[in-house]
py3Dmol code that shows the C-alpha trace and the ligand (Angstrom):
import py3Dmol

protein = """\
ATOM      1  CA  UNK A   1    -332.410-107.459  -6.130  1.00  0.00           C
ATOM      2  CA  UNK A   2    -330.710-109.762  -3.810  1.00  0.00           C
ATOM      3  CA  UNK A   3    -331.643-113.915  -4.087  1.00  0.00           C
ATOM      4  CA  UNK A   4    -334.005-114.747  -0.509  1.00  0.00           C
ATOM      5  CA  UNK A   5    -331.775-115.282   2.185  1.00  0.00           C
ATOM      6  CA  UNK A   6    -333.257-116.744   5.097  1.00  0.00           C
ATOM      7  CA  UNK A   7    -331.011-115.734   8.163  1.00  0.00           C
ATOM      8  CA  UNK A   8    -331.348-118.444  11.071  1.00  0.00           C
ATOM      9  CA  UNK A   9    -329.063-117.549  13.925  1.00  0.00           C
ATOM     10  CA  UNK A  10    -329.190-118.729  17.637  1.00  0.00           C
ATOM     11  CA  UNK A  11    -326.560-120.668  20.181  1.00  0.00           C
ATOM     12  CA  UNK A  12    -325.684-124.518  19.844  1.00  0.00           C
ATOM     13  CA  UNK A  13    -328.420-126.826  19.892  1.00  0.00           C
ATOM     14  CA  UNK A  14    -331.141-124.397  19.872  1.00  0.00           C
ATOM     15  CA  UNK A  15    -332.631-126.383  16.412  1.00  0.00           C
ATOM     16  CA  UNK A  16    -330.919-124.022  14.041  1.00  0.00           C
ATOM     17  CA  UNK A  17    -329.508-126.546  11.329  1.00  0.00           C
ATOM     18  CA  UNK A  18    -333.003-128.730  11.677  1.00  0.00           C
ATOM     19  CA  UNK A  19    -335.098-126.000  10.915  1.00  0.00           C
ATOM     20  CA  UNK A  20    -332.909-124.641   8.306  1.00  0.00           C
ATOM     21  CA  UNK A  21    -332.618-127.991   6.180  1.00  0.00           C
ATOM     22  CA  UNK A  22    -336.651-128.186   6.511  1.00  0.00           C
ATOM     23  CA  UNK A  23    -337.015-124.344   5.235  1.00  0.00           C
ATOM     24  CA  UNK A  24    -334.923-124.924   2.634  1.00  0.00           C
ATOM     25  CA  UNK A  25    -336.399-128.044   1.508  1.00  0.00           C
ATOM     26  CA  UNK A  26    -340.351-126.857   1.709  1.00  0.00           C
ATOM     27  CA  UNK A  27    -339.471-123.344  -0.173  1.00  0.00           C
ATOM     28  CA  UNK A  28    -336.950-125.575  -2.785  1.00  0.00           C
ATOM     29  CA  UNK A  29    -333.676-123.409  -2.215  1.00  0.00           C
ATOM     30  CA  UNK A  30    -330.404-124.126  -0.280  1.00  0.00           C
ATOM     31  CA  UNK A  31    -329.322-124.585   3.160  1.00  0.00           C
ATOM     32  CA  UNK A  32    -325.794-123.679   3.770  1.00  0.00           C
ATOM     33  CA  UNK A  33    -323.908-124.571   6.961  1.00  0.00           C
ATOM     34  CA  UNK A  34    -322.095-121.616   7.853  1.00  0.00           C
ATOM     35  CA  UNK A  35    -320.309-123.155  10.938  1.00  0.00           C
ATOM     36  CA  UNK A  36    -319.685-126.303   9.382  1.00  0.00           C
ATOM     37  CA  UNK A  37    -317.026-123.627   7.103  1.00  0.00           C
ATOM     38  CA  UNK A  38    -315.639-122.494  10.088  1.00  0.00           C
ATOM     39  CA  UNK A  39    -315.042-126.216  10.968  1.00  0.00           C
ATOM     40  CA  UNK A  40    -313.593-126.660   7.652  1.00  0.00           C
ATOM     41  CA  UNK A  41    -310.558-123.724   8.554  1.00  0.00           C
ATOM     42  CA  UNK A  42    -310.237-125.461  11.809  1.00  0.00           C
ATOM     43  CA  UNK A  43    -309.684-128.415  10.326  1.00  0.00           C
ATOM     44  CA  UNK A  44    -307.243-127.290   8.043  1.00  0.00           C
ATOM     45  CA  UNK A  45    -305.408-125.199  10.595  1.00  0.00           C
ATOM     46  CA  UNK A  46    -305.049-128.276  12.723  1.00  0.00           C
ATOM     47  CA  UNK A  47    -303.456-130.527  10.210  1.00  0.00           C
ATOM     48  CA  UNK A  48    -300.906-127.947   8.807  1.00  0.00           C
ATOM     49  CA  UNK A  49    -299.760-126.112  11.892  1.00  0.00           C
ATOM     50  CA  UNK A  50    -300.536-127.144  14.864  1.00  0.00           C
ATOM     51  CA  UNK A  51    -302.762-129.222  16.946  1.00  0.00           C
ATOM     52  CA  UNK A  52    -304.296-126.010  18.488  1.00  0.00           C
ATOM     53  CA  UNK A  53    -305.032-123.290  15.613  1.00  0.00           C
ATOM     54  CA  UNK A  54    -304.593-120.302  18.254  1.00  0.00           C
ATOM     55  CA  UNK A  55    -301.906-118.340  17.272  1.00  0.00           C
ATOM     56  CA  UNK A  56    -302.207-119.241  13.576  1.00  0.00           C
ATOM     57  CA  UNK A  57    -305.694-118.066  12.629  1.00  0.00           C
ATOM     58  CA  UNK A  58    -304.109-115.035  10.085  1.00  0.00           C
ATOM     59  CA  UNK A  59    -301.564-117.737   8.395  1.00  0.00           C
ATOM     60  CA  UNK A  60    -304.670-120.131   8.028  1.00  0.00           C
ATOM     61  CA  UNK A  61    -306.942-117.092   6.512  1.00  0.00           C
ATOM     62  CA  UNK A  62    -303.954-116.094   4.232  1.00  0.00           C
ATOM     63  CA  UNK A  63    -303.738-119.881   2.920  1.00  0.00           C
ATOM     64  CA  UNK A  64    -307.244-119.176   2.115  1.00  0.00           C
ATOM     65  CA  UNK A  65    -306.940-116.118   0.465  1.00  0.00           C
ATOM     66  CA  UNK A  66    -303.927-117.253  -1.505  1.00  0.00           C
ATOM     67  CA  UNK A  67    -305.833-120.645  -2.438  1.00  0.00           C
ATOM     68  CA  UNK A  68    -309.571-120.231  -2.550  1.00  0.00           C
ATOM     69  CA  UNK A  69    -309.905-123.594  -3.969  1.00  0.00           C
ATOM     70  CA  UNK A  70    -308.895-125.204  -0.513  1.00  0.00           C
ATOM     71  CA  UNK A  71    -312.533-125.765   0.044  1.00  0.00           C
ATOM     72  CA  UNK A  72    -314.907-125.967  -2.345  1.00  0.00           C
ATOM     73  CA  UNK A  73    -318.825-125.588  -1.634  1.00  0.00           C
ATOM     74  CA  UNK A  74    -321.177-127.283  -3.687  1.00  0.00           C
ATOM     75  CA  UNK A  75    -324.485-128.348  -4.424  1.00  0.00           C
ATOM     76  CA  UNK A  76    -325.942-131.401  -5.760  1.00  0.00           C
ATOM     77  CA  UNK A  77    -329.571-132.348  -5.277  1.00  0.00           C
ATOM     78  CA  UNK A  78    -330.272-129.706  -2.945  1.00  0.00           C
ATOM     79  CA  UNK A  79    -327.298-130.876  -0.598  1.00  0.00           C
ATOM     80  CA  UNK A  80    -324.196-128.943   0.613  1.00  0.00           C
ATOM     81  CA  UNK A  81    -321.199-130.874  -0.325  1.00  0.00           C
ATOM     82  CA  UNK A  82    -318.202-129.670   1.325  1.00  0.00           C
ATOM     83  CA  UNK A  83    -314.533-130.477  -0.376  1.00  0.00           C
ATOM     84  CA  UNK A  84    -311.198-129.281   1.619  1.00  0.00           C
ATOM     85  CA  UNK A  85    -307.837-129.818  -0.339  1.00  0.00           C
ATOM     86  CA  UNK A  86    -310.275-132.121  -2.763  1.00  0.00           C
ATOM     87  CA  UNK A  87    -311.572-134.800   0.035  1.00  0.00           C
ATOM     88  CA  UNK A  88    -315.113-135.009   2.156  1.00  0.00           C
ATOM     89  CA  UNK A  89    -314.487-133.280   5.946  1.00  0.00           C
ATOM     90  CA  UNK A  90    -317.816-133.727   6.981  1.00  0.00           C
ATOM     91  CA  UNK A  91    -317.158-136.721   9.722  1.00  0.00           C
ATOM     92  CA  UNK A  92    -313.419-135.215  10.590  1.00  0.00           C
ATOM     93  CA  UNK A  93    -315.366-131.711  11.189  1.00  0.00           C
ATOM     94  CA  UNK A  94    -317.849-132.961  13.665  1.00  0.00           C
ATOM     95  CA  UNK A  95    -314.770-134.169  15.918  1.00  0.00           C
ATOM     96  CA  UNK A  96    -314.851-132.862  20.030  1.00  0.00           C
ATOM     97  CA  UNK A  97    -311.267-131.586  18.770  1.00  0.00           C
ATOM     98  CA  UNK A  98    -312.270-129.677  16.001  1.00  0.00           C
ATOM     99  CA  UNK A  99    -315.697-128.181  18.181  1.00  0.00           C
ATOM    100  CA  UNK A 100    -313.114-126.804  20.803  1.00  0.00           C
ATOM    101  CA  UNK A 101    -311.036-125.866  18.541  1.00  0.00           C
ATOM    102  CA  UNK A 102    -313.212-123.262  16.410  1.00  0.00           C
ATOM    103  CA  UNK A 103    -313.233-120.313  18.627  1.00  0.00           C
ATOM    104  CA  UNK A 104    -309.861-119.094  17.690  1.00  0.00           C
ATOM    105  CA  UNK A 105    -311.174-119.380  14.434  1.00  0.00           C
ATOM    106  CA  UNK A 106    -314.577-117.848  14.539  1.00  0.00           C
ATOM    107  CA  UNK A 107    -312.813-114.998  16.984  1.00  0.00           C
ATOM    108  CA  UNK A 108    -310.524-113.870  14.233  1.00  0.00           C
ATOM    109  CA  UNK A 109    -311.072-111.029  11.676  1.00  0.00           C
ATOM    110  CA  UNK A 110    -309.608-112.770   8.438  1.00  0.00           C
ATOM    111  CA  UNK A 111    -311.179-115.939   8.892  1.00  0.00           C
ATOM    112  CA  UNK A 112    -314.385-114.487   9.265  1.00  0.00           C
ATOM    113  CA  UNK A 113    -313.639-112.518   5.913  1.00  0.00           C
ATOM    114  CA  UNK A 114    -312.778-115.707   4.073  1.00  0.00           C
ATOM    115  CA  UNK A 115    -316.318-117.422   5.715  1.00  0.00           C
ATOM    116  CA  UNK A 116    -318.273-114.442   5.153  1.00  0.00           C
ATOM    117  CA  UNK A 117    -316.823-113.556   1.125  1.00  0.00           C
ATOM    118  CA  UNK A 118    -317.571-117.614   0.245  1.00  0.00           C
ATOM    119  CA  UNK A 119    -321.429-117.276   1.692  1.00  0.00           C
ATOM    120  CA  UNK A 120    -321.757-113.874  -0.188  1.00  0.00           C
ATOM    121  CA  UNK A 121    -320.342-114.806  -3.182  1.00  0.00           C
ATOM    122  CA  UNK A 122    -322.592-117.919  -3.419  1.00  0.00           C
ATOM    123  CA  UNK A 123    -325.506-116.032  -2.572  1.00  0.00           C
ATOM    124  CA  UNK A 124    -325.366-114.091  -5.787  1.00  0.00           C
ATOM    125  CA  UNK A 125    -326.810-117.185  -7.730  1.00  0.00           C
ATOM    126  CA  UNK A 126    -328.670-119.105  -5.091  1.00  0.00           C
ATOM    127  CA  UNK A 127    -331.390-118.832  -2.428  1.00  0.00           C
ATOM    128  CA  UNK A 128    -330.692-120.026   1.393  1.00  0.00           C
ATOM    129  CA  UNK A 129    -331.294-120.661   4.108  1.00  0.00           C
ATOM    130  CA  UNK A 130    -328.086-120.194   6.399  1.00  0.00           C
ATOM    131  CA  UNK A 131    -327.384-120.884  10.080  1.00  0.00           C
ATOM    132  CA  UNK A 132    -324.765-119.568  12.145  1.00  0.00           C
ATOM    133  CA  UNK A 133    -324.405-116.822  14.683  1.00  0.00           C
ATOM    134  CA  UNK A 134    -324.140-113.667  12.886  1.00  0.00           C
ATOM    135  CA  UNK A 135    -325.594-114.083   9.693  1.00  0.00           C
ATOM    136  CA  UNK A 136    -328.956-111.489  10.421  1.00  0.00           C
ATOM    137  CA  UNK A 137    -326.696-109.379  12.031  1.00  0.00           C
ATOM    138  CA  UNK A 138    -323.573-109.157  10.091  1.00  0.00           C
ATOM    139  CA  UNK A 139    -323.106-111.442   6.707  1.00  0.00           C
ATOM    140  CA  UNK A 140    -326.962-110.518   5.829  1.00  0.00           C
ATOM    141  CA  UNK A 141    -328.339-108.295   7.370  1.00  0.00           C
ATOM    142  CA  UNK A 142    -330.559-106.650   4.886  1.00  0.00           C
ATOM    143  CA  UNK A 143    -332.396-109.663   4.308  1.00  0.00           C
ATOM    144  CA  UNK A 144    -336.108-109.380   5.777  1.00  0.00           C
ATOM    145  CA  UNK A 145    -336.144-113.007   6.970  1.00  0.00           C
ATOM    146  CA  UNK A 146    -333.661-112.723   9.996  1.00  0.00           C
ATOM    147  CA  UNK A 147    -334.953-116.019  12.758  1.00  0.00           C
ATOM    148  CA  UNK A 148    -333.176-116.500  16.341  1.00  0.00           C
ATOM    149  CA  UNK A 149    -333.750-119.667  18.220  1.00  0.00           C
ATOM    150  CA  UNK A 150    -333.519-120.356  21.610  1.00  0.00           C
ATOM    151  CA  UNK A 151    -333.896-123.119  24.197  1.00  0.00           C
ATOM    152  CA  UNK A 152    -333.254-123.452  27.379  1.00  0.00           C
ATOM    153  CA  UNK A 153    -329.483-125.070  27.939  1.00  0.00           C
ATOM    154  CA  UNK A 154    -330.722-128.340  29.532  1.00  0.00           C
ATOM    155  CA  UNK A 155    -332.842-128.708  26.440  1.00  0.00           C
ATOM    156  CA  UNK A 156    -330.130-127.940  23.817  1.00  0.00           C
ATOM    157  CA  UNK A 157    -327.672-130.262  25.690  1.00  0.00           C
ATOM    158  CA  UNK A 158    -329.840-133.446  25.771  1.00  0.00           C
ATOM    159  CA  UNK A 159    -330.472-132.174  21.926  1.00  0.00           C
ATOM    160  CA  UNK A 160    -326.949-132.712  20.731  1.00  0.00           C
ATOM    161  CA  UNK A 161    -326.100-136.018  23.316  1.00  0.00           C
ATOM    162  CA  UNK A 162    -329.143-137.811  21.385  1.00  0.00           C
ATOM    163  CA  UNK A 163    -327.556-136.844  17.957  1.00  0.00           C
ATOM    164  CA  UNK A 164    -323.950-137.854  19.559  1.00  0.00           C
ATOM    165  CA  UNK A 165    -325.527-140.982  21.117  1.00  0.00           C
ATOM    166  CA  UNK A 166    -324.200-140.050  24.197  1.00  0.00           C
ATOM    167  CA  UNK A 167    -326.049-141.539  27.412  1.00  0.00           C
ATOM    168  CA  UNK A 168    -327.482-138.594  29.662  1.00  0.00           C
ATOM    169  CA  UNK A 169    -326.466-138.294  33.001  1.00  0.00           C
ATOM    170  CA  UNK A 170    -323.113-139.597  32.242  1.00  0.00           C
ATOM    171  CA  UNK A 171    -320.123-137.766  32.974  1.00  0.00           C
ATOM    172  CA  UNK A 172    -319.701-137.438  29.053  1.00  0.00           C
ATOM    173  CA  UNK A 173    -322.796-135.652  28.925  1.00  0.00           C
ATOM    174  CA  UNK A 174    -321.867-133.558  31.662  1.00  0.00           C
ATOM    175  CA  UNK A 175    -318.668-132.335  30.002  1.00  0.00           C
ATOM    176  CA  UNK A 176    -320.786-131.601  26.852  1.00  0.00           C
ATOM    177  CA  UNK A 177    -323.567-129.523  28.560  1.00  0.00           C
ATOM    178  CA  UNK A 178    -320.221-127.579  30.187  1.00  0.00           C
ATOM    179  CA  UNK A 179    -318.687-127.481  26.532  1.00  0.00           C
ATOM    180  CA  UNK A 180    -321.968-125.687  25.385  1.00  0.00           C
ATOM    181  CA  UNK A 181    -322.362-123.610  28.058  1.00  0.00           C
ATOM    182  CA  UNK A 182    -318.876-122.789  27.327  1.00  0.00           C
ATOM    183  CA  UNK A 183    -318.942-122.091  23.649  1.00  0.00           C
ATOM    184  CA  UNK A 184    -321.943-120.088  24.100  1.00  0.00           C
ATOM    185  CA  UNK A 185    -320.576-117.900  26.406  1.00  0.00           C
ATOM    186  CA  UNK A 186    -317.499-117.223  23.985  1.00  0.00           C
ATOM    187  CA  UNK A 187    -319.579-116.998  21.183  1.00  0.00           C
ATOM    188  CA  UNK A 188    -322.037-114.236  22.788  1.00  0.00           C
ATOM    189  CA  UNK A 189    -319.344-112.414  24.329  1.00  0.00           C
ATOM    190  CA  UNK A 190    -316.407-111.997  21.747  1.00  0.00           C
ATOM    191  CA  UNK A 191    -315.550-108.294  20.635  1.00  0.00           C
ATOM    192  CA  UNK A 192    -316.386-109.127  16.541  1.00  0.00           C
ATOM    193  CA  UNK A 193    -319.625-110.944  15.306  1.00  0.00           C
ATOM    194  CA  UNK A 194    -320.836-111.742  18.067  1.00  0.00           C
ATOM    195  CA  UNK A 195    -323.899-114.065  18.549  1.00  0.00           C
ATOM    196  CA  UNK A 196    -326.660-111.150  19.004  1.00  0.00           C
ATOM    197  CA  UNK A 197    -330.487-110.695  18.259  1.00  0.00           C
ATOM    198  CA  UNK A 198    -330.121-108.989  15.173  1.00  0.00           C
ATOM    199  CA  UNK A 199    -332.927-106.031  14.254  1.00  0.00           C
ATOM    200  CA  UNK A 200    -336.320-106.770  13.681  1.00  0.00           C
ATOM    201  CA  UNK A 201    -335.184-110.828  14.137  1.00  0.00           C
ATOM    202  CA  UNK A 202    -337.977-113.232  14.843  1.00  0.00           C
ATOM    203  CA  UNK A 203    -337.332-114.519  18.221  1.00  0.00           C
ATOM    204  CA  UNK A 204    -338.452-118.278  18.856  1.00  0.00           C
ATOM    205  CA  UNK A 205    -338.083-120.168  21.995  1.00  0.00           C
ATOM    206  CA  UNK A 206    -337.908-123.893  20.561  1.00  0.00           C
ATOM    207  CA  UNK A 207    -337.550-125.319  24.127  1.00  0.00           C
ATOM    208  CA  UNK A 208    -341.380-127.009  24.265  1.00  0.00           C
ATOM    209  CA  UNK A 209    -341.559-126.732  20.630  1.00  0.00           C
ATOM    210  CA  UNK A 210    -341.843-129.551  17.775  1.00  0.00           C
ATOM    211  CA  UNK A 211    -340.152-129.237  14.814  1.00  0.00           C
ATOM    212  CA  UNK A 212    -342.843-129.268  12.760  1.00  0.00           C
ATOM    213  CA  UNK A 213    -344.269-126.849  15.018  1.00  0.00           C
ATOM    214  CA  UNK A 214    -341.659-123.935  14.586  1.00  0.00           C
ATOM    215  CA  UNK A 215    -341.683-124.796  11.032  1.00  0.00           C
ATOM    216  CA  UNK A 216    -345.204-124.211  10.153  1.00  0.00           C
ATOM    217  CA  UNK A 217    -344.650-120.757  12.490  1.00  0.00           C
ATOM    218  CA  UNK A 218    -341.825-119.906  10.284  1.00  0.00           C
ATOM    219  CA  UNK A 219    -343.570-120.848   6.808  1.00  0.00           C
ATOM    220  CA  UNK A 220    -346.542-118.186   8.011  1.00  0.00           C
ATOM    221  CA  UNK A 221    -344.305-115.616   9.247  1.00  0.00           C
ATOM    222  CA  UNK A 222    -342.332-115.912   5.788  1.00  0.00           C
ATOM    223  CA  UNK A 223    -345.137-116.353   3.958  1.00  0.00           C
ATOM    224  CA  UNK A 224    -347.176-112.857   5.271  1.00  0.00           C
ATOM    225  CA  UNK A 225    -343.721-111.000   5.088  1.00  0.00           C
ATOM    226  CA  UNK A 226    -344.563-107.750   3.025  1.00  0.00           C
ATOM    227  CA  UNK A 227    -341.705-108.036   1.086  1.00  0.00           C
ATOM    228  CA  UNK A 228    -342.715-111.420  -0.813  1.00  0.00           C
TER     229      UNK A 228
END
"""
ligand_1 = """\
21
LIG
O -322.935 -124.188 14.162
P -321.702 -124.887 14.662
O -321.818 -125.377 16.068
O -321.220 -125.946 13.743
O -320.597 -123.740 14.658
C -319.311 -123.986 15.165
C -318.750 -122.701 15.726
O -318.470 -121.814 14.642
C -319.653 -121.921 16.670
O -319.506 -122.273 18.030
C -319.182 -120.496 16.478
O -318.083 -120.215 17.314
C -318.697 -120.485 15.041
N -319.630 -119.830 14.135
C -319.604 -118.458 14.077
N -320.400 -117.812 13.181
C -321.227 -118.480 12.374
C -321.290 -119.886 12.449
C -320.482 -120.540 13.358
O -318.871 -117.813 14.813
N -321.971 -117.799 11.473
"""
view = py3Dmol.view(width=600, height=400)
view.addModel(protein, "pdb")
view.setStyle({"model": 0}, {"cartoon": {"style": "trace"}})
view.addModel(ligand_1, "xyz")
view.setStyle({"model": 1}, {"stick": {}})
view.zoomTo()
view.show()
């Protein structure tokens, strides 16, 4: 039988990563950052062939392939530690560069092999909860626990300046709301994976929601799931 997987999947800001990390922590299993791997490739692409990965997305899968221990996921106290050619991305990753960056990534068969084999290979020995865009419909998607959030885009933008401490209203948070508007679009309308409401997903509209609200909605839903 396959370890719980809790599928969260939904477009930028929409409280995917927040609710995730508080699943994971009240049911004491995992949270894996399936984007943040995508970053990770980006990353890598960036630094070894070119400032802009597009054109080099099957040479930065293949390094990948060849190399599998170019990044390393691990876990330590219930934490995702993330190691790429042996040193901590995690600020580098979060870069504007890097977020308009990933798209040739994310939009490219191989890389989404290499993303998809680490997550599936991990999940034979732990339980998670993972957030991304296709993970109820394509990495997972026999898992019974398949969640897609929502918000309205006004919401999700003000969501992500507050984390970025960027003032709203400004023109930088104007060319962020754009960027995720942006993103969205490409990650909703791209020909593989793309971001869907998978089969028999719980739909949640977070935009008037707490956080503890759409947890404790989550923990019920899980918790009266026949398959427990
Ligand atoms: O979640 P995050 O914003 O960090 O993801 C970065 C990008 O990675 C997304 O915009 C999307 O293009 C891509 N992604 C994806 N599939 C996933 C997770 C992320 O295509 N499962």
């Amino acid at each position: 039988m396959q370890n719980m997987i809790i599928a969260i999947d939904g477009p930028a800001g929409s409280g995917k990563s927040t609710i995730a990390k508080q699943l994971a922590k009240k049911l004491k299993i995992e949270y894996f950052d399936s984007g943040s791997v995508y970053r990770c490739l980006t990353l890598y692409g960036m630094n070894h062939f070119n400032q802009s990965c597009e054109g080099y997305e099957s040479e930065i899968a293949q390094c990948f392939l060849k190399n599998p221990g170019l990044l390393e996921i691990r876990y330590v106290d219930h934490r995702q530690t993330l190691l790429l050619e042996g040193e901590d991305p995690s600020k580098r990753i979060r870069s504007r560069d890097v977020t308009r960056q990933v798209r040739f990534i994310a939009s490219n068969p191989e890389c989404r092999d290499v993303v998809n084999a680490k997550m599936r290979s991990l999940a034979k020995t732990h339980c998670f909860a993972i957030d991304g865009r296709d993970i109820g419909s394509v990495v997972f998607p026999e898992t019974p626990y398949k969640i897609y959030l929502d918000a309205d885009v006004e919401v999700r933008a003000k969501r992500r300046a507050l984390e970025m401490g960027i003032e709203l209203n400004s023109a930088e948070y104007k060319q962020l709301a754009n960027e995720i508007q942006q993103r969205d679009q490409g990650d909703r309308n791209r020909t593989i994976a793309p971001l869907i409401l998978a089969e028999g997903a719980k739909k949640i509209d977070t935009t008037k929601m707490t956080v503890d609200d759409v947890v404790k909605l989550l923990l019920d839903w899980i918790d009266s799931n026949p398959n427990n």
